[in-house]
C-alpha positions in Angstrom: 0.0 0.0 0.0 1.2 3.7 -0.7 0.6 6.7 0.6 -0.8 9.5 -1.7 2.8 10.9 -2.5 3.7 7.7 -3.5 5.5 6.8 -0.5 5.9 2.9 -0.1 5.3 1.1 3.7 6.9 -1.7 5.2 3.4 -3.7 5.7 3.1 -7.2 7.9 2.8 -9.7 4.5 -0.4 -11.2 3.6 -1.9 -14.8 2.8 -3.7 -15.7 -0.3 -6.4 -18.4 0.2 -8.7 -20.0 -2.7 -12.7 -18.5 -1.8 -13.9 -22.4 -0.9 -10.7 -23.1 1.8 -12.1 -19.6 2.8 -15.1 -20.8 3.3 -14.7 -23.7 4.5 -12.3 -22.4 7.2 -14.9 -19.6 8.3 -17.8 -22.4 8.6 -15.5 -25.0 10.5 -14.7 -21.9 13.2 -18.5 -21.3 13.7 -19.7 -25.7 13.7 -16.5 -25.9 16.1 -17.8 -22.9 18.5 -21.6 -24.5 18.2 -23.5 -23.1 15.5 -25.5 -25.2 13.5 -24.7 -26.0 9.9 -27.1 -23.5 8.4 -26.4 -20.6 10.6 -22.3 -21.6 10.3 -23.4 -21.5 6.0 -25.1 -18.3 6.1 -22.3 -16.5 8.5 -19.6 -18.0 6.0 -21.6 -17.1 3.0 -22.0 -13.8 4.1 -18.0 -13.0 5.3 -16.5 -14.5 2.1 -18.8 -12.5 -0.3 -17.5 -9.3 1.5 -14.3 -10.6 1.0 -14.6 -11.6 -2.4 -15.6 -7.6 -2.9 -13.1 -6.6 -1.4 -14.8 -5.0 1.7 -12.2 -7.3 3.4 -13.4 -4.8 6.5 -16.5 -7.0 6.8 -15.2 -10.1 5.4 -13.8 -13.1 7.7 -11.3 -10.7 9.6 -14.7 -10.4 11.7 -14.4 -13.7 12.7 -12.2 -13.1 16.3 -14.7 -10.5 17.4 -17.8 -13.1 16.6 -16.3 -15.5 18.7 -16.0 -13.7 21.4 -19.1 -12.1 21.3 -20.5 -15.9 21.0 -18.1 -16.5 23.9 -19.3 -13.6 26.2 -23.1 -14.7 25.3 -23.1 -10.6 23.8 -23.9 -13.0 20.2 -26.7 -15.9 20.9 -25.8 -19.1 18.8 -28.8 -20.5 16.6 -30.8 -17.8 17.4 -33.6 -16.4 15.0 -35.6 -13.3 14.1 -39.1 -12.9 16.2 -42.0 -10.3 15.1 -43.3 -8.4 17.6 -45.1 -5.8 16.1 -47.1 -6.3 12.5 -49.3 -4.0 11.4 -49.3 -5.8 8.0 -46.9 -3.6 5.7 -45.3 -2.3 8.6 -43.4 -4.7 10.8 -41.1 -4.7 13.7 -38.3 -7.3 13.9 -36.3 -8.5 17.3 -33.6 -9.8 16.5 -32.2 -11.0 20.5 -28.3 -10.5 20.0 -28.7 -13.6 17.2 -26.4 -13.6 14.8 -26.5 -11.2 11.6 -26.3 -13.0 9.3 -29.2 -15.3 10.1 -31.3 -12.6 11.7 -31.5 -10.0 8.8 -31.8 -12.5 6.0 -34.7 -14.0 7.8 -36.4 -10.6 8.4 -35.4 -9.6 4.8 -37.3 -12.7 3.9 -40.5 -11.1 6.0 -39.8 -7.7 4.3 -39.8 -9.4 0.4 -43.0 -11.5 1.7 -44.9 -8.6 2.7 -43.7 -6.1 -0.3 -45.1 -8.7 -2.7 -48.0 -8.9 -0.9 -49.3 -5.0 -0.3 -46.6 -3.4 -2.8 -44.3 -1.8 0.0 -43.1 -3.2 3.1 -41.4 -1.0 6.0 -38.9 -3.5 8.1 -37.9 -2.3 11.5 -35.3 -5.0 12.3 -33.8 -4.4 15.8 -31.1 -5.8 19.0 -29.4 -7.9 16.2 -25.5 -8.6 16.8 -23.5 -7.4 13.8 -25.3 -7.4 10.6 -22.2 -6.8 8.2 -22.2 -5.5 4.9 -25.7 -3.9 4.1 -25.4 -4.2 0.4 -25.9 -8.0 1.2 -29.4 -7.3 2.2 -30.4 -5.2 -0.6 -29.1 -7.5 -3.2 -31.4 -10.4 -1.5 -34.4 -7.6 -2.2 -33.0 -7.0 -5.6 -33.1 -11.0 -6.6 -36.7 -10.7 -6.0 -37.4 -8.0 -8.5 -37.6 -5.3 -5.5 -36.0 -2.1 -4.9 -35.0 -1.4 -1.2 -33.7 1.3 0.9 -31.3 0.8 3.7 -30.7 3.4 7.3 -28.3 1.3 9.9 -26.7 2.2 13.1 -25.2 0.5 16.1 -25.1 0.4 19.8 -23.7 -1.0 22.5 -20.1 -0.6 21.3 -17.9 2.3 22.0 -18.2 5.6 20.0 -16.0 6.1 16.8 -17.0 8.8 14.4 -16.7 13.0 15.3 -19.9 14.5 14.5 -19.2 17.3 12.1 -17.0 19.9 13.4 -16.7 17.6 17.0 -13.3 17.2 18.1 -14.6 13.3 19.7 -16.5 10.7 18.7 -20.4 10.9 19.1 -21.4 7.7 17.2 -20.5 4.8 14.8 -20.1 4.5 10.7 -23.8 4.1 10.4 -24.2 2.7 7.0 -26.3 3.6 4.7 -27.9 1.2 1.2 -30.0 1.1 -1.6 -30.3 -1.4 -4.5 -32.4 -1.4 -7.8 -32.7 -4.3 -9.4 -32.5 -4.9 -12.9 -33.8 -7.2 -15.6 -31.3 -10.0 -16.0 -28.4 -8.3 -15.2 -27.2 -7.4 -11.9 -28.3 -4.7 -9.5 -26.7 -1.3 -8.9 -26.0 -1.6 -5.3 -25.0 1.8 -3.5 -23.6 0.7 0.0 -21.3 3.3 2.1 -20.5 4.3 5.7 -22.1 7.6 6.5 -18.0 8.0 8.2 -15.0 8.6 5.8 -14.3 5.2 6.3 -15.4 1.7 7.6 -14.5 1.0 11.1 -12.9 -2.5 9.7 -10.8 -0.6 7.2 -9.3 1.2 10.2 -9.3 -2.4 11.3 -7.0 -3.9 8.6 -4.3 -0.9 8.5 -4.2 -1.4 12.2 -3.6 -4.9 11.4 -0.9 -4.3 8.3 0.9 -1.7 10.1 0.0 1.0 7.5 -0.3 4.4 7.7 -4.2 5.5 6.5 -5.1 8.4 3.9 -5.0 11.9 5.1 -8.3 13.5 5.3 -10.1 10.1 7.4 -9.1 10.6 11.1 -8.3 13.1 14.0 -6.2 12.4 17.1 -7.3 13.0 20.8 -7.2 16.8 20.5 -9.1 16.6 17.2 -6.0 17.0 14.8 -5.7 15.3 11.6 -3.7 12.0 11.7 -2.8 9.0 9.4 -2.4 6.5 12.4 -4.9 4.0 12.3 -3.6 3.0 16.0 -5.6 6.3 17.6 -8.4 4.0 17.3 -6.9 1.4 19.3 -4.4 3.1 21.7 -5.6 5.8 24.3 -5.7 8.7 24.3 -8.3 7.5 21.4 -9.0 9.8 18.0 -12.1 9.7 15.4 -12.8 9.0 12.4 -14.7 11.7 10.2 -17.8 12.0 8.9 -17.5 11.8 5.0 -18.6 14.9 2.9 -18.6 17.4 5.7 -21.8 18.3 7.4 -23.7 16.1 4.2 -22.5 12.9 5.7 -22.5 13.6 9.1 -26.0 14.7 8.7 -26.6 11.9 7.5 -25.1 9.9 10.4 -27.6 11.3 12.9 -30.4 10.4 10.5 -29.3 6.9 10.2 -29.1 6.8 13.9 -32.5 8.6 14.4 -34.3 6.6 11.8 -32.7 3.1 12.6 -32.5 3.5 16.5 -35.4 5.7 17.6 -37.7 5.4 15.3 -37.8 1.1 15.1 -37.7 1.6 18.7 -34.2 -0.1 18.8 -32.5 2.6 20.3 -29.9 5.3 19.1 -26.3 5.6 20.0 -26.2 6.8 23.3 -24.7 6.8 27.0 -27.9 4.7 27.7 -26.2 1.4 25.5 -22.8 2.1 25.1 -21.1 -0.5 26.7 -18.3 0.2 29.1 -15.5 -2.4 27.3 -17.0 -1.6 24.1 -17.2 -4.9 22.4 -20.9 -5.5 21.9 -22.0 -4.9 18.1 -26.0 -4.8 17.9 -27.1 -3.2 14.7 -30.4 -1.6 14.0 -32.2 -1.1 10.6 -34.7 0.5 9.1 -35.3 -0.9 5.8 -37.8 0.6 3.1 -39.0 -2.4 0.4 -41.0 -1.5 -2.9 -42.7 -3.4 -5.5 -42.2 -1.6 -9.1 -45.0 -3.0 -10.3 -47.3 -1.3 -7.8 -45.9 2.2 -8.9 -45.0 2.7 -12.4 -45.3 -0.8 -13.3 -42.5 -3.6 -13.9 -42.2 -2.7 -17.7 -42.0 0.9 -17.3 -39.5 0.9 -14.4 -37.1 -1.8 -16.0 -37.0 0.5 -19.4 -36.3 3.6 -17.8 -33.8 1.8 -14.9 -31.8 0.9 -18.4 -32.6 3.6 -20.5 -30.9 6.2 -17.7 -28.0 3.6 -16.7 -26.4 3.9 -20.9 -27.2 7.4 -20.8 -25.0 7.9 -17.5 -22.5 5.3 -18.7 -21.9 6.9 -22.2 -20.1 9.9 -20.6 -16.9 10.5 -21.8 -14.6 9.8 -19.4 -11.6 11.4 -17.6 -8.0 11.4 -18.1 -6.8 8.5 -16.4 -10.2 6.6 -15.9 -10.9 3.6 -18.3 -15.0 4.1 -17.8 -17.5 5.3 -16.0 -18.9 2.6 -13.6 -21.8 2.5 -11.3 -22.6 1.7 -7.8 -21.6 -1.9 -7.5 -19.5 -2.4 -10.7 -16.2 -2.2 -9.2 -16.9 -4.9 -6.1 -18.2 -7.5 -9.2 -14.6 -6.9 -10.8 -12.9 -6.9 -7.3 -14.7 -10.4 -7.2 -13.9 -12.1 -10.4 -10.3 -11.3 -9.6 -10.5 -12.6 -6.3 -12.3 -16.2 -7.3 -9.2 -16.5 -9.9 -6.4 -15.7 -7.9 -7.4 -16.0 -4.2 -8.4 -13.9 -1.5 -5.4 -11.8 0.2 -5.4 -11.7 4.0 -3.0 -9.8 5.6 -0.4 -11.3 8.2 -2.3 -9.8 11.3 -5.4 -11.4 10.7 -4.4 -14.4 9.2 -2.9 -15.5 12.8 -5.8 -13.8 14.7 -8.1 -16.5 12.1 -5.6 -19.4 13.5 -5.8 -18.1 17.1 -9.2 -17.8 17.3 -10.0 -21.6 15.7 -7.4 -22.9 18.2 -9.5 -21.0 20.9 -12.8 -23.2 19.4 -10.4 -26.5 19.6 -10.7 -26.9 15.6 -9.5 -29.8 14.3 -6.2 -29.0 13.0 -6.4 -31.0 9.8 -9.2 -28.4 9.4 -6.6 -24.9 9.3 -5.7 -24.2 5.9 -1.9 -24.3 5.2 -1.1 -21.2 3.4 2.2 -19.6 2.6 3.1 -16.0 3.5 3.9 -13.5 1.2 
């Protein structure tokens, strides 16, 4: 990695590992800790995909902090989703601390149900443990033919990003999604952080020993810094908001919208947790049926119509074509199912140390040489 200036660092190595010993690996951690096959597929599937995208923030490297959420009883094993309020196209979603990537698939499933059934659905999923990449979610709407809409935040862990113009951290990266489907192709997917950057990306330059972008966080006494270890050492920094006051505007809606208003609760001194390590997401989702609006036919020609329009802009100097939302993960991926997924160093051994933690077989740890 190099900093803008073209200044080279040192780095910790990384691993490459083919997607299925990925997979396999990531599943074998969660059977060995207790979860059942299904919920150990879905938690796998969902971790390698990120991966694969190369949102390695919310990929496997997640892994360490599962278990011992799992460990602490902050994540609840085979757990699933549970209504407790349905008013029909509005429903309310309690998740219980289960794990994410059982809990909102299954209330996704509700949301797609109900959408087909009175044209919109409005999902208030809330208390689940860590709910990872929200672009998964939306592209589950998107393979049923529905357009979805995304506001995330999270509780219970310990706050990382300034509001604007705050010199310390006031809540977390509160993501924010939306996906359109289209016909027989695959969805634009827009997926971002409402914060300059992911926690997790913080995460894995912590991890390689890499200096971070200027521009993404402040230090203790709110100066700009390109140490990713403010995060992690005391006295502790922040990450910005991304886009000035647009994205940290944003933030507080996310937080007001997926925490207040679901009634799973905002970001607050009332759930942050003193050791910080508890990850319960909230998240108001928004699901729509195009055929109850301007109709299937109408909204497909028009999705495609505006998409070559956009696309036929000449581009810049220096950039090959102009892309849309989602285009440059499905490239990131097709790279990564040819020539392997690269872990870095750091989390490669926390992936070992954490499976010997679980007392996995050790026939069942990949062998993989460092680079």
């Amino acid at each position: 990695m190099a900093e803008k200036g073209g200044a080279e660092q040192a780095g910790v190595g990384e691993v490459r590992i083919k997607p299925d010993r990925l997979h396999a690996f990531t599943m074998a951690i969660c059977r060995a800790d207790g979860s059942s096959p299904e919920e150990a597929k879905l938690v796998a599937d969902h971790l390698l995909l990120a991966n694969l995208f190369g949102h390695d923030s919310h990929g496997v490297g997640m892994m360490p902090a599962y278990i011992q959420n799992t460990t602490t009883g902050r994540c609840i094993r085979n757990h699933h989703a549970k209504i407790v309020r349905d008013n029909g196209a509005v429903v309310v979603i309690d998740g219980g601390a289960g794990y994410g990537q059982v809990i909102a698939k299954e209330a996704m499933d509700i949301g797609i149900e109900r959408a087909r059934k009175h044209g919109v659905c409005v999902v208030g999923l809330t208390n689940s443990h860590h709910i990872g990449r929200i672009g998964h979610w939306a592209e589950q709407c998107a393979r049923a033919g529905l357009v979805s809409t995304h506001w995330v935040n999270v509780h219970g862990h310990k706050s990382l990003v300034a509001p604007f113009g705050g010199a310390e951290p006031r809540f977390t990266t509160n993501p924010y999604c939306t996906a359109i489907p289209r016909k027989g192709q695959e969805p634009i997917v827009l997926d971002f952080a409402t914060s300059q950057v992911a926690m997790g990306k913080v995460r894995v330059a912590n991890n390689k020993q890499v200096r971070m972008e200027p521009g993404l966080l402040i230090d203790a006494e709110g100066n700009p810094t390109t140490d990713p270890g403010v995060m992690y050492n005391p006295p502790y920094g922040a990450i910005l908001p991304f886009g000035l006051h647009k994205g940290g505007g944003l933030a507080v809606i996310c937080d007001l919208l997926a925490g207040a208003l679901t009634g799973g609760r905002t970001h607050s001194p009332r759930t942050i947790k003193k050791d910080g390590h508890d990850i319960i997401n909230n998240m108001l989702s928004v699901i729509i049926d195009p055929a109850t609006m301007g109709g299937t036919e109408f909204f497909e020609d028009e999705v495609e119509t505006f998409l070559e329009w956009v696309k036929s802009a000449r581009p810049q100097p220096g950039v090959a074509e102009v892309l849309m939302p989602g285009e440059p993960e499905r490239a990131r991926r097709r790279d990564r199912e040819k020539n392997g997924v690269p872990i870095d160093g750091t989390t490669w051994q926390q992936l070992i140390e954490v499976a010997r933690k679980v007392r996995l077989n050790d026939t069942e740890i990949p062998q993989v040489a460092s680079t």
